[in-house]
N, C-alpha and C positions, 0 to 999 in steps of 0.2 A: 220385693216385687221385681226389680229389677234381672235380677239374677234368674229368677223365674223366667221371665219373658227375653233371656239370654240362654237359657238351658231348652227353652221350646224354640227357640230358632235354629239353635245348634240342630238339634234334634229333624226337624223338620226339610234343613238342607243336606243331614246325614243321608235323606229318606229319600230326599229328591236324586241325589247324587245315585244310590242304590240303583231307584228307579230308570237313570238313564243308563244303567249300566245291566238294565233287563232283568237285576236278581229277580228269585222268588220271594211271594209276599214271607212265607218263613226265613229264606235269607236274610231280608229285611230286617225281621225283628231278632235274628241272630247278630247282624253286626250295629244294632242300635242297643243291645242289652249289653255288647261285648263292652261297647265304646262309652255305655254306664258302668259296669264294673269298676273301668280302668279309672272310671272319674271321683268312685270313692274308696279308692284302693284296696279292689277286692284282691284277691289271688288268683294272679294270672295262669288265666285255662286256655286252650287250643280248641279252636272248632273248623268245621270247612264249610263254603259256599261254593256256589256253580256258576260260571260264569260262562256263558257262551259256549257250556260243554265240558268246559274246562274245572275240574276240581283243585281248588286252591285253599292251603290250611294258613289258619291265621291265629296270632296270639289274642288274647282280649285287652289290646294295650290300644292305646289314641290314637296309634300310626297303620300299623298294619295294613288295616283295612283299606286306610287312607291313598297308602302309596300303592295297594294290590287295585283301587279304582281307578289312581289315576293312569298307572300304566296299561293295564285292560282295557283302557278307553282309548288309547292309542299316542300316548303323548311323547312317545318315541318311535311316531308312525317317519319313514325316512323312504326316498324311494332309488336306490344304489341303480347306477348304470349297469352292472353287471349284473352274473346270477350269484345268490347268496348260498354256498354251503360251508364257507366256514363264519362265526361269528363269534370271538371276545368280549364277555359281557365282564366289566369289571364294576364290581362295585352290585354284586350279584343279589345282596340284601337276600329275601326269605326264595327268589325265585320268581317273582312276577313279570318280569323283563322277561326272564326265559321260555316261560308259558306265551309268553305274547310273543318271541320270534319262531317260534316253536311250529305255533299255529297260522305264523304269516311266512316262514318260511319252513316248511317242511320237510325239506331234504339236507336240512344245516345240521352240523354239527357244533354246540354251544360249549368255550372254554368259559367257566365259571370262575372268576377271582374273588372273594368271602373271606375276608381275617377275622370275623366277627362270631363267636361259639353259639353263640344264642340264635344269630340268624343262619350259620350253617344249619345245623340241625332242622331248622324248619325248609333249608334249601333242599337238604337231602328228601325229607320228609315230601315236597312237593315235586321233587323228579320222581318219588315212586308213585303216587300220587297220579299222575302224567303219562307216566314212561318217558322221559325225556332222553334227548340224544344229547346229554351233557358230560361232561367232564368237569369236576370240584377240583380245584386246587385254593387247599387249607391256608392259604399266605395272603401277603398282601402284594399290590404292584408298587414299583417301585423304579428309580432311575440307576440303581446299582443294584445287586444281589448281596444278602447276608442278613441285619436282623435289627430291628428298629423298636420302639415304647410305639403301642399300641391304643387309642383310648377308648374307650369299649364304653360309650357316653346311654344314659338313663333314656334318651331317645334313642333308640336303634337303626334310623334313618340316618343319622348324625355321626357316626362313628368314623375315626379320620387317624390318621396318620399325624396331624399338625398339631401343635400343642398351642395353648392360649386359655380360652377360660371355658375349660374343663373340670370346674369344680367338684361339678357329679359325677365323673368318669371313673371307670376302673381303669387302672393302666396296667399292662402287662405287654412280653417281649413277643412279636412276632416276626416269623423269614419274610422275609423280602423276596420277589421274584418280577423280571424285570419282561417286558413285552418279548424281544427276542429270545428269551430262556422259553417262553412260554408257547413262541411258536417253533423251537425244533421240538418242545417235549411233543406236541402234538402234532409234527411232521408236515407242518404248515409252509410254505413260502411266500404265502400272502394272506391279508385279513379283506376279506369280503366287507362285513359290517364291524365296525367296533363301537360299543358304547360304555360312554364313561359316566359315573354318579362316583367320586372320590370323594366327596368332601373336600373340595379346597385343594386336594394336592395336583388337579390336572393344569396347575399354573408351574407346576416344578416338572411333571411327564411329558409336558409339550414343548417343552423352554429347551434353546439350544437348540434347535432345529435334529430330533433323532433321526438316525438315517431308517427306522423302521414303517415310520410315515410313509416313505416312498411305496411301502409294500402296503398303502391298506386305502380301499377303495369308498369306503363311505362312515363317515365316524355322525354318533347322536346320542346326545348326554345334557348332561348339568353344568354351570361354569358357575363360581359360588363368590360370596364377596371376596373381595382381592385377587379377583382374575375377572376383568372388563371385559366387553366386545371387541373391544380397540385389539387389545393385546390378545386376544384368541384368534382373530383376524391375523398380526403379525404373525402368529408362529403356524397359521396352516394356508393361509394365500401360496404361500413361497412353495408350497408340494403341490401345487395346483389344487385345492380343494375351493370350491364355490362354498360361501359359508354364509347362515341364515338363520335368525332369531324364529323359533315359533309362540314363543314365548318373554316378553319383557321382563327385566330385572324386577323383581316383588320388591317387599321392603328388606329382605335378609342380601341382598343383592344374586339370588339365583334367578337364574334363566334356564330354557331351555332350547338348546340349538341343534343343527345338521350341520352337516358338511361332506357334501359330496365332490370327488375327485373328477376334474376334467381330465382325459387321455391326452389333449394335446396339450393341455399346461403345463402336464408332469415335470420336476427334473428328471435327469436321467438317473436310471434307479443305482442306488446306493447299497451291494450286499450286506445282506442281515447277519453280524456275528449269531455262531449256533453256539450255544455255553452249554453247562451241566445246567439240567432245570431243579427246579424247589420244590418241595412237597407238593405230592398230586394225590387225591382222592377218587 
């Protein structure tokens, strides 16, 4: 009984969440059958929903849907001093970040970073989807360039760079490509918007103060257990960034913050090394 009346809840907040996020009554019962599937391990199928216009494909997995609602609703809504046409979305997952700056800023062009095979494929699949004004790059990011273990974890949300307890994970090698590789491939000399969802490694991308920081005007992301407020604070106060929780630490210790760049706080800017970039799709 128990379990019953934990399955009609589940159910019933899936529905609710749906509902704030406008689907259709068939949406609806497309991403509550998907989110049954996954729950008795059917064989994961693809389907798409409409969201504000927006046509986004999703697997029939737990998350999917999950992470395509919570970003669709805006929880990487950020409001940059400047105007937004170039944006860094790292940690690109199936696409739903993309579609959501896509549609709030529509003159941008989005660099996409995806190490993850399963959620590429459904990335690409939602640029065409879209038409988006993106760019794939098949790597991961990183604080050097060259080529690192990968963990390619049973959640798809979860997929990291960092090793620890990964017991479901597949591991395998992936390039590396480092923030300034990424803005000569793309002929950038500054980031508009950058947003980060790493899994844990933006406590190693921010540390040490990069001097790429100086070049980028508004960062909003994830910060995961073992990278605190305190210490996301230390390492982007010092670039002039105004920084701000919109979201408290849950129990996995994520959060979800901004940071926007003050002009008169700046240091003075720091030239960005231009290297050979890494795989680009």
């Amino acid at each position: 009984m128990k379990k019953l009346i934990a399955h009609i809840r589940h159910v019933l907040s899936l529905a609710a969440a749906c509902r704030k996020a406008r689907l259709s009554s068939g949406d609806i019962a497309r991403v509550v059958f998907a989110d049954y599937r996954s729950r008795i391990g059917a064989v994961d199928r693809q389907f798409t929903i409409s969201v504000d216009g927006s046509r986004i494909a999703l697997r029939s997995n737990p998350v999917d849907h999950r992470v395509a609602l919570e970003v669709l609703s805006g929880i990487y809504a950020v409001e940059p001093t400047t105007r937004v046409t170039r944006i860094l979305d790292l940690g690109a997952n199936i696409g739903a970040s993309a579609i959501y700056f896509q549609r709030r800023f529509p003159d941008a062009h989005i660099a996409c970073v995806e190490p993850s095979p399963g959620n590429l494929a459904m990335l690409e699949r939602n640029r065409r989807l879209n038409g988006l004004s993106v760019t794939i790059f098949d790597c991961a990011v990183g604080t050097e360039s060259g080529a690192t273990a990968f963990y390619d974890t049973a959640d798809p949300s979860c997929c990291t760079l960092l090793p620890g307890n990964r017991d479901r994970a597949s591991q395998f090698i992936v390039s590396l490509i480092t923030v300034p590789e990424i803005m000569a491939c793309m002929g950038w000399d500054h980031i508009d918007l950058l947003k980060i969802d790493i899994e844990g490694y933006e406590k190693l991308l921010l540390a040490d103060s990069p001097a790429w920081l100086s070049k980028v005007s508004a960062i909003v992301g994830e910060i995961h257990e073992g990278y605190g407020i305190a210490q996301l604070n230390n390492d982007l106060v010092p670039f002039g960034f105004d920084v701000s929780i919109s979201s408290p630490p849950n129990e996995y210790g994520q959060a979800i913050f901004s940071a926007v760049a003050q002009p008169v706080q700046r240091k003075k800017n720091v030239p960005v090394p231009m290297m050979t970039a890494g795989p680009v799709r």
